[in-house]
N, CA, C and O atoms as a GROMACS GRO file, in nm:
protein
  408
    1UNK      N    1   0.085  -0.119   0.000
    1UNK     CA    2   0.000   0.000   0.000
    1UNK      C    3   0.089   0.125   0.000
    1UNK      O    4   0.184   0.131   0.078
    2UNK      N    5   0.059   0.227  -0.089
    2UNK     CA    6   0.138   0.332  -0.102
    2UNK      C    7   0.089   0.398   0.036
    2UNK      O    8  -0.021   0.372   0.085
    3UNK      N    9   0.192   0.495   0.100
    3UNK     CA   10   0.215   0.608   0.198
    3UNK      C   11   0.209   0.722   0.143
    3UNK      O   12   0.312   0.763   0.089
    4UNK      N   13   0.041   0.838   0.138
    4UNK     CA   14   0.068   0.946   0.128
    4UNK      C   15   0.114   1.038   0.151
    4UNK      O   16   0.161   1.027   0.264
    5UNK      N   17   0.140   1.164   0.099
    5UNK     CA   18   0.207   1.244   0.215
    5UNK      C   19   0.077   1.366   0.223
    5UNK      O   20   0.059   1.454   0.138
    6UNK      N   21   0.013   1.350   0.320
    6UNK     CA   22  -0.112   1.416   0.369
    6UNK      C   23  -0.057   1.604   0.340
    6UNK      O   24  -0.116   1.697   0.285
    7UNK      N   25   0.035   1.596   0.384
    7UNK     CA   26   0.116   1.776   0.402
    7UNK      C   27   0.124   1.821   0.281
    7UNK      O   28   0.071   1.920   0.229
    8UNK      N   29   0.188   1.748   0.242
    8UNK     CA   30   0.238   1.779   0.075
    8UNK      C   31   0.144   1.816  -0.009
    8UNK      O   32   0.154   1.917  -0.079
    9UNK      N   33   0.021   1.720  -0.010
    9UNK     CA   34  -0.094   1.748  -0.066
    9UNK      C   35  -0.175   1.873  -0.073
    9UNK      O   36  -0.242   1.913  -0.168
   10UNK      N   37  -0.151   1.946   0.085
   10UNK     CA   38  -0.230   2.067   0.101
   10UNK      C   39  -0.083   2.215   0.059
   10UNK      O   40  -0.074   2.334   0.031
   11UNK      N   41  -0.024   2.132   0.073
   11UNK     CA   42   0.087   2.265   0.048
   11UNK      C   43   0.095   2.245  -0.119
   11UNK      O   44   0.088   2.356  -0.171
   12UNK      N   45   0.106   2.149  -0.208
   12UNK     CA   46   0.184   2.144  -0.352
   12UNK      C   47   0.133   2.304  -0.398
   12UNK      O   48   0.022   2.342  -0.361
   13UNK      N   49   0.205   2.378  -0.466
   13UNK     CA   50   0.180   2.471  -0.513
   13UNK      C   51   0.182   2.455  -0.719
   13UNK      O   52   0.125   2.505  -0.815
   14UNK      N   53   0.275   2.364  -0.692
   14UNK     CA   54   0.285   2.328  -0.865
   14UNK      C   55   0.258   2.184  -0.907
   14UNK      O   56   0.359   2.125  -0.945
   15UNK      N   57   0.152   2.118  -0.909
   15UNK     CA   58   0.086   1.988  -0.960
   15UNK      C   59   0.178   1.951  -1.136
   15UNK      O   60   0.173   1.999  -1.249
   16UNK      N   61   0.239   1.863  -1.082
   16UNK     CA   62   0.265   1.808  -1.199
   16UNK      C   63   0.145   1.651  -1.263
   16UNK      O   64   0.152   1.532  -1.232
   17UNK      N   65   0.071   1.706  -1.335
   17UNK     CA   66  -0.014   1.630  -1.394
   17UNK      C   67   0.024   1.554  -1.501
   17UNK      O   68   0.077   1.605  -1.601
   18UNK      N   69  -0.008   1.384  -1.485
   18UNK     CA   70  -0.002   1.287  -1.572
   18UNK      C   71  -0.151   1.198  -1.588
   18UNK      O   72  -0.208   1.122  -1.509
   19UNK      N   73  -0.184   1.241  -1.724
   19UNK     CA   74  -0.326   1.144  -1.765
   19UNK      C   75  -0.290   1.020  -1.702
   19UNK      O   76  -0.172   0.994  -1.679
   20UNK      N   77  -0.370   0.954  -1.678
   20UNK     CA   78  -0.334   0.798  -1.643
   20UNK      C   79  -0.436   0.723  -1.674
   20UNK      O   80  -0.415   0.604  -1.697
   21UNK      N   81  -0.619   0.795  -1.686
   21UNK     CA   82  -0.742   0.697  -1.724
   21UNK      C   83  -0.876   0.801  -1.741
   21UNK      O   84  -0.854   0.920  -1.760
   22UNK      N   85  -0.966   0.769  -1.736
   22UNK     CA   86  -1.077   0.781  -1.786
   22UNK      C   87  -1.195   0.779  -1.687
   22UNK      O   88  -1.178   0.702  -1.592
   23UNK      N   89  -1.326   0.857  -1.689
   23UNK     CA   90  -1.439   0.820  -1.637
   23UNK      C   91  -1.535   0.821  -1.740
   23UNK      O   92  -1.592   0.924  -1.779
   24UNK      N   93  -1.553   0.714  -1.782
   24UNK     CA   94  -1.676   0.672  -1.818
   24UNK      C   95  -1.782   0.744  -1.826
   24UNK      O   96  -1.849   0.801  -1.913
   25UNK      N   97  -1.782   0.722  -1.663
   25UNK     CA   98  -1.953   0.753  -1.591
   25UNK      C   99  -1.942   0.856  -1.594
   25UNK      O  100  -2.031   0.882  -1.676
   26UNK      N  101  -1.871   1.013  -1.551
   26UNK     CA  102  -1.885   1.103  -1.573
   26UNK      C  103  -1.809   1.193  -1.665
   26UNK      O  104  -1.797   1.315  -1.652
   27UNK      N  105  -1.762   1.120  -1.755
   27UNK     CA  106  -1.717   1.144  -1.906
   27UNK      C  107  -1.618   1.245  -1.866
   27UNK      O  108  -1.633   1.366  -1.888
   28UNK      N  109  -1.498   1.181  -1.797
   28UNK     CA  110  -1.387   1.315  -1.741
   28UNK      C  111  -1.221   1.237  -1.766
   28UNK      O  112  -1.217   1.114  -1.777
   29UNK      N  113  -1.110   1.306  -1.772
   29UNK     CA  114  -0.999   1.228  -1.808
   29UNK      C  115  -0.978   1.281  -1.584
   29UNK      O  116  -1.017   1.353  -1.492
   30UNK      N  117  -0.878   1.165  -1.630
   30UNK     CA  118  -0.826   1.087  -1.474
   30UNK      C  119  -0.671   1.172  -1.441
   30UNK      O  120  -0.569   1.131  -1.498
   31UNK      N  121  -0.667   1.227  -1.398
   31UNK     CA  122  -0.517   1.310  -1.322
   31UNK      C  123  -0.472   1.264  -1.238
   31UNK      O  124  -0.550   1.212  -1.157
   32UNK      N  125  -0.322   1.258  -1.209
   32UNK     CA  126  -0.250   1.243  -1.083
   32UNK      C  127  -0.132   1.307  -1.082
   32UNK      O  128  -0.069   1.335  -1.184
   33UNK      N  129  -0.084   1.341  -0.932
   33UNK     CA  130   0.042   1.434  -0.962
   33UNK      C  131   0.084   1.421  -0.907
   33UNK      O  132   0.058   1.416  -0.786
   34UNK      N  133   0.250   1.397  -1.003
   34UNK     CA  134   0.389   1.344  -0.977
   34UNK      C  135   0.440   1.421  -0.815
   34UNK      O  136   0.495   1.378  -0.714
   35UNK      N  137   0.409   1.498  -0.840
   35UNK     CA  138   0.472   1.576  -0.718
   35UNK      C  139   0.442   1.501  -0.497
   35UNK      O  140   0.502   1.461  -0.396
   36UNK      N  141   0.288   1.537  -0.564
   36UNK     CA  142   0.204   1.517  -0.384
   36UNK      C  143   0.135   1.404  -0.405
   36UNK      O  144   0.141   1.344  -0.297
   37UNK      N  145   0.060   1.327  -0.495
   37UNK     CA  146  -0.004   1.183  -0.528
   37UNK      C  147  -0.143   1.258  -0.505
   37UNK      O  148  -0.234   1.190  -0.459
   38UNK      N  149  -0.165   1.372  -0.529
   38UNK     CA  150  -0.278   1.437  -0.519
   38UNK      C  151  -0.393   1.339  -0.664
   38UNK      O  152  -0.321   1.300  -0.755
   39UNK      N  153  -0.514   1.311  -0.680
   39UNK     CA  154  -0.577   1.291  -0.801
   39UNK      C  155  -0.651   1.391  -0.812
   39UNK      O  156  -0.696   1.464  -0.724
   40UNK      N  157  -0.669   1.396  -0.973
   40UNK     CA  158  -0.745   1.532  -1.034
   40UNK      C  159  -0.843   1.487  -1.136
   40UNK      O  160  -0.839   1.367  -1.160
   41UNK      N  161  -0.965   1.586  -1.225
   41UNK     CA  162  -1.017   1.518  -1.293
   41UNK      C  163  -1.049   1.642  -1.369
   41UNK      O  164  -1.065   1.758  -1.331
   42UNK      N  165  -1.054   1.577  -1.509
   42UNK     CA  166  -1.040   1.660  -1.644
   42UNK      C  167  -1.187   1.692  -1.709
   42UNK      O  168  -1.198   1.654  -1.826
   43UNK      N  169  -1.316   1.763  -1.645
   43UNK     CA  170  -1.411   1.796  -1.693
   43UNK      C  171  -1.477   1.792  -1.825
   43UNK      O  172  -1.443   1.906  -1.854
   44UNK      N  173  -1.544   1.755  -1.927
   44UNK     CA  174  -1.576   1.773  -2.058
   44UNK      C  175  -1.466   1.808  -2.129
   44UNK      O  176  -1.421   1.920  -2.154
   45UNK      N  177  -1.424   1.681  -2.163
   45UNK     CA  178  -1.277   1.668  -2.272
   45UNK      C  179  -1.302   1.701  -2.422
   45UNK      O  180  -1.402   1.639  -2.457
   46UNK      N  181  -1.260   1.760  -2.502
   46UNK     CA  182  -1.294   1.756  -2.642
   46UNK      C  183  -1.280   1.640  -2.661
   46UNK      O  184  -1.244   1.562  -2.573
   47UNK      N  185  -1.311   1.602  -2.804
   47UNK     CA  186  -1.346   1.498  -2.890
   47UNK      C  187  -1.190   1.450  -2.862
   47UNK      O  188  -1.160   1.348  -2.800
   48UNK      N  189  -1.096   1.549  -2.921
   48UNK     CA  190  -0.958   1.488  -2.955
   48UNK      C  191  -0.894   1.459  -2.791
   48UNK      O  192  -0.822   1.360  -2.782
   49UNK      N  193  -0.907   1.506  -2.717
   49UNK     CA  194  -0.869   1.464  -2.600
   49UNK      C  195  -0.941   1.313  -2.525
   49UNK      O  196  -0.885   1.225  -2.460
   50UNK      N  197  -1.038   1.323  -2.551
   50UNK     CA  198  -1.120   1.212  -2.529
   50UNK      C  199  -1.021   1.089  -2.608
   50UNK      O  200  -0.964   1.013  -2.529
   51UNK      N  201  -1.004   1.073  -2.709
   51UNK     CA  202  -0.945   1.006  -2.818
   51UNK      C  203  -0.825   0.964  -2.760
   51UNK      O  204  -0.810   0.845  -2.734
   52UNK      N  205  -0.722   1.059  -2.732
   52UNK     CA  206  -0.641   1.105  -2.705
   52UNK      C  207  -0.586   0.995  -2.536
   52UNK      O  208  -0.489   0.923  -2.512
   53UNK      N  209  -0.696   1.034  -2.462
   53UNK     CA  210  -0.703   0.943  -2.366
   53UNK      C  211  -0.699   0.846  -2.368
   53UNK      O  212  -0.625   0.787  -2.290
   54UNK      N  213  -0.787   0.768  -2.472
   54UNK     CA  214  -0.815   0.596  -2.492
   54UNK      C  215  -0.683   0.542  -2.494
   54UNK      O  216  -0.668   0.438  -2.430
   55UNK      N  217  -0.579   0.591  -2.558
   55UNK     CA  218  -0.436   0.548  -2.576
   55UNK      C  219  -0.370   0.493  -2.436
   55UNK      O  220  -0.297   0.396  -2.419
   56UNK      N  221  -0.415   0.581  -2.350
   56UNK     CA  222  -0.407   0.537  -2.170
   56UNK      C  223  -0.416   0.482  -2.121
   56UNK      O  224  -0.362   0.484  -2.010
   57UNK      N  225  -0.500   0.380  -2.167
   57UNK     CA  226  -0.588   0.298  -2.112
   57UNK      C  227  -0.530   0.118  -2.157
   57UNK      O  228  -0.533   0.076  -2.272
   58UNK      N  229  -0.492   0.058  -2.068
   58UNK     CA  230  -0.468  -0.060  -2.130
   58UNK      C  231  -0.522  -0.168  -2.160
   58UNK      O  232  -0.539  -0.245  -2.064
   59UNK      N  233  -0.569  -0.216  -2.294
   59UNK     CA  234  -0.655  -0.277  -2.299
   59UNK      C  235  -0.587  -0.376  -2.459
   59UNK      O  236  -0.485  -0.332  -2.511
   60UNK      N  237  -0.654  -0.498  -2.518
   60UNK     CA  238  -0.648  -0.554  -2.577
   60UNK      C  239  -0.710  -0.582  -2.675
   60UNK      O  240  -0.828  -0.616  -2.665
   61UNK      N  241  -0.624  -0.573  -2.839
   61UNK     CA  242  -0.747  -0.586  -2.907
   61UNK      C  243  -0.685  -0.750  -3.015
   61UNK      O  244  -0.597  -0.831  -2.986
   62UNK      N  245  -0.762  -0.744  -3.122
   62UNK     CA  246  -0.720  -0.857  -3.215
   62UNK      C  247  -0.623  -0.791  -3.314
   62UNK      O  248  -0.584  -0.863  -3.406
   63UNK      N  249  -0.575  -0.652  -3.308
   63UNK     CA  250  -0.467  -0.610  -3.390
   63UNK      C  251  -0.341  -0.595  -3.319
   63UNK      O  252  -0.232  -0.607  -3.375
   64UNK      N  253  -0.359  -0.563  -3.157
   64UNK     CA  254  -0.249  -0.560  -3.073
   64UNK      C  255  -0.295  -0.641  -2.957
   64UNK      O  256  -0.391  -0.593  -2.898
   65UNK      N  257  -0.254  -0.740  -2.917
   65UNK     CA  258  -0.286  -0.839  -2.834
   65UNK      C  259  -0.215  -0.775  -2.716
   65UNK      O  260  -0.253  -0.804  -2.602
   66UNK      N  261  -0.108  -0.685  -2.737
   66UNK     CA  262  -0.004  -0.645  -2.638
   66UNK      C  263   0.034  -0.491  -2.595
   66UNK      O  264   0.144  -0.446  -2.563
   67UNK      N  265  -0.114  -0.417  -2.607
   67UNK     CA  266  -0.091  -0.338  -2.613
   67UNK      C  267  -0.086  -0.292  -2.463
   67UNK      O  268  -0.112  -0.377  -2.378
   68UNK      N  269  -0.051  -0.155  -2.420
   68UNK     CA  270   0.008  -0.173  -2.288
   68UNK      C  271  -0.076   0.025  -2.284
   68UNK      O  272  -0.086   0.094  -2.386
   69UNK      N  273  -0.119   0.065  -2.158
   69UNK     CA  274  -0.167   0.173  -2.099
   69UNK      C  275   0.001   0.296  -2.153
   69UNK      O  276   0.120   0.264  -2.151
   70UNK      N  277  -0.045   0.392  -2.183
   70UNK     CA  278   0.097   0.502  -2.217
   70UNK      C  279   0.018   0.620  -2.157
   70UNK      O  280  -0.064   0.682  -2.225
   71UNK      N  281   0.056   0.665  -1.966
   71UNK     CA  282  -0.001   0.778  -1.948
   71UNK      C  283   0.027   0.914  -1.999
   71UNK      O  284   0.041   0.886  -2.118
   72UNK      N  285   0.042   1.024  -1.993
   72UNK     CA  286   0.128   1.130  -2.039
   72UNK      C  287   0.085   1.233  -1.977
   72UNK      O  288  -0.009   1.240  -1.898
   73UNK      N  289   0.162   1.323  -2.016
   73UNK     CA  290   0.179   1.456  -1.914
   73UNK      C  291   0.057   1.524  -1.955
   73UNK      O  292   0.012   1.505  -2.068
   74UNK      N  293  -0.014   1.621  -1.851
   74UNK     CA  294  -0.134   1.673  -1.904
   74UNK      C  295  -0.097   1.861  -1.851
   74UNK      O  296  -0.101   1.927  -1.747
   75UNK      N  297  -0.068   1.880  -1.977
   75UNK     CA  298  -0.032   2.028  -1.947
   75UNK      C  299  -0.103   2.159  -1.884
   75UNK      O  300  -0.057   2.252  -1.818
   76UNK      N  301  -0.244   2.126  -1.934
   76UNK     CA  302  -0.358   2.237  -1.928
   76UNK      C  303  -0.390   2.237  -1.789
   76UNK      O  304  -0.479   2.168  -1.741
   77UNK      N  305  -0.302   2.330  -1.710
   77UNK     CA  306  -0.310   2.297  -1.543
   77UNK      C  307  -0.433   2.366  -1.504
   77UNK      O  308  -0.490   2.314  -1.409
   78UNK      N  309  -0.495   2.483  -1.560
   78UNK     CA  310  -0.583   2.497  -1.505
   78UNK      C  311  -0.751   2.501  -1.550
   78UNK      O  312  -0.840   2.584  -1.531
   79UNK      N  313  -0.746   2.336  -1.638
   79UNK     CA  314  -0.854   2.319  -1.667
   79UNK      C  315  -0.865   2.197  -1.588
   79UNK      O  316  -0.930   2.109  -1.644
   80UNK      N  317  -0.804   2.156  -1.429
   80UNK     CA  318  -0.777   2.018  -1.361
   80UNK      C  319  -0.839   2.051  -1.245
   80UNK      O  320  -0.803   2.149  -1.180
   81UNK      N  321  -0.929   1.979  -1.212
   81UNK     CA  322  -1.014   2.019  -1.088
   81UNK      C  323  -0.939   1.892  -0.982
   81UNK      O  324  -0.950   1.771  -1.004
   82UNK      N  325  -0.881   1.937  -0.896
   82UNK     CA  326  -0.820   1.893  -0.790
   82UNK      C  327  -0.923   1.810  -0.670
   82UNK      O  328  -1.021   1.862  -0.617
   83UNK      N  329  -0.873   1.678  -0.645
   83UNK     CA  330  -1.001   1.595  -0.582
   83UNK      C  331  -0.901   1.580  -0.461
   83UNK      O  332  -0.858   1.464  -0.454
   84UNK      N  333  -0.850   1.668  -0.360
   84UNK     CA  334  -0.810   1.606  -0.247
   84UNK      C  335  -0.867   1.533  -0.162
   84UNK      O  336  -0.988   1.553  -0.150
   85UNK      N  337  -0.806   1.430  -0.078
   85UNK     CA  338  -0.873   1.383   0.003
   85UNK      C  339  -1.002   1.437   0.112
   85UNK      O  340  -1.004   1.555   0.146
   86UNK      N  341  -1.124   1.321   0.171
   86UNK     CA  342  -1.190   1.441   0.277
   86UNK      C  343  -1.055   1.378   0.430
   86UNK      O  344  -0.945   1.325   0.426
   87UNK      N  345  -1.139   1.420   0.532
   87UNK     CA  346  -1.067   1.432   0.634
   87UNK      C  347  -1.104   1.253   0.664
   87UNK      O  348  -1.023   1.164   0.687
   88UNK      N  349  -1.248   1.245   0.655
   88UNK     CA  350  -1.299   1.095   0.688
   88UNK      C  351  -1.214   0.952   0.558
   88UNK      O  352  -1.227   0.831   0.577
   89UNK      N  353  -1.129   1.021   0.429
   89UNK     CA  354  -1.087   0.958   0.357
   89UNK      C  355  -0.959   0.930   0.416
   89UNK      O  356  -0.918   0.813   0.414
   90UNK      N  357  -0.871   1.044   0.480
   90UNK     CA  358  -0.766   1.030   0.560
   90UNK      C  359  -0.787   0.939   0.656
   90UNK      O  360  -0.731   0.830   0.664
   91UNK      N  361  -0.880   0.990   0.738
   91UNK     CA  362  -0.918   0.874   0.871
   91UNK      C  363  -0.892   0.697   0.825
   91UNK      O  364  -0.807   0.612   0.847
   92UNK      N  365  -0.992   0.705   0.766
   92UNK     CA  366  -1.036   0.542   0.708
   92UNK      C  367  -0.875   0.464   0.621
   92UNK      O  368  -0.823   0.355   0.643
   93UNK      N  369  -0.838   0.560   0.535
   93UNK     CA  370  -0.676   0.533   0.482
   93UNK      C  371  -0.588   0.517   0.623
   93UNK      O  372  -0.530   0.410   0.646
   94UNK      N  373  -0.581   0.608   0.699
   94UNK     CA  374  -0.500   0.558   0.799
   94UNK      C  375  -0.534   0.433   0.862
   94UNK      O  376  -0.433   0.362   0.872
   95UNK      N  377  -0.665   0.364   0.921
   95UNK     CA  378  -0.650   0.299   0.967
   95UNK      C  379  -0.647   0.160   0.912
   95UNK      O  380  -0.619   0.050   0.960
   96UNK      N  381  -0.689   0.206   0.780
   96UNK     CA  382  -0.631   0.030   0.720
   96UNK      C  383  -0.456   0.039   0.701
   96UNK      O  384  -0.386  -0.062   0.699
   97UNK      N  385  -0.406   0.167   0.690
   97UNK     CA  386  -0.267   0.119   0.695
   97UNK      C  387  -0.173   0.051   0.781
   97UNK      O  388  -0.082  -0.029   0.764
   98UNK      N  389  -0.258   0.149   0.942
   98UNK     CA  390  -0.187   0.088   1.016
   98UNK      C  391  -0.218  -0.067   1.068
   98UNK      O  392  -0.133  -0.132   1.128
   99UNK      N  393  -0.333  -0.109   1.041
   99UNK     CA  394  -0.372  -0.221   1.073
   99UNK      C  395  -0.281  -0.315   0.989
   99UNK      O  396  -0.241  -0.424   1.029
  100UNK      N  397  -0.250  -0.254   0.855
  100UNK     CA  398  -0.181  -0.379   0.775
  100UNK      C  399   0.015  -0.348   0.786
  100UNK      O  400   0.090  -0.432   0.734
  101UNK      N  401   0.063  -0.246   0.844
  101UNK     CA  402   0.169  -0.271   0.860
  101UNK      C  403   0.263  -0.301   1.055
  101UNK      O  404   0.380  -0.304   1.094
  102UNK      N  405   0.104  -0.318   1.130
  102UNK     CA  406   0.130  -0.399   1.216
  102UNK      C  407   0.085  -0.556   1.261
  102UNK      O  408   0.135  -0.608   1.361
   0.00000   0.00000   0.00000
């Protein structure tokens, strides 16, 4: 289980954003950042970004049996709506951590 860094998160001042996936359900591209492990989410994507995304995503077809997820950097910093943790997400994360690394 990864170790956040709770501080980092509320302090990052410069989010380095990498696409990594997709929502479906609310038709948004998937953020995370290199920096604090903060996740973010990419609101009504154009067509070509939408597209653009699928490449992200790893999945298999009958032309590439082997094709593999390629996240990439997502420049447009301030079209990234920032999903920090709540306080009760912290809570609940802490205590399965510590339960599983004692």
């Amino acid at each position: 289980m990864i170790k956040y860094n709770w501080e980092k998160m509320k302090t990052c001042e410069h989010h380095g954003w990498i696409l990594f996936s997709v929502s479906y359900k609310e038709h948004a591209l998937l953020v995370h950042c290199v920096e604090c492990d903060m996740l973010g989410k990419v609101r009504n994507p154009s067509k070509q970004e939408w597209d653009d995304a699928y490449s992200v995503l790893p999945h298999s077809s009958i032309f590439d049996p082997e094709c593999e997820g390629k996240p990439y950097t997502w420049v447009y910093n301030e079209r990234v709506e920032p999903n920090p943790p709540t306080e009760e997400q912290i809570t609940n994360y802490m205590e399965v951590y510590n339960e599983e690394t004692t």
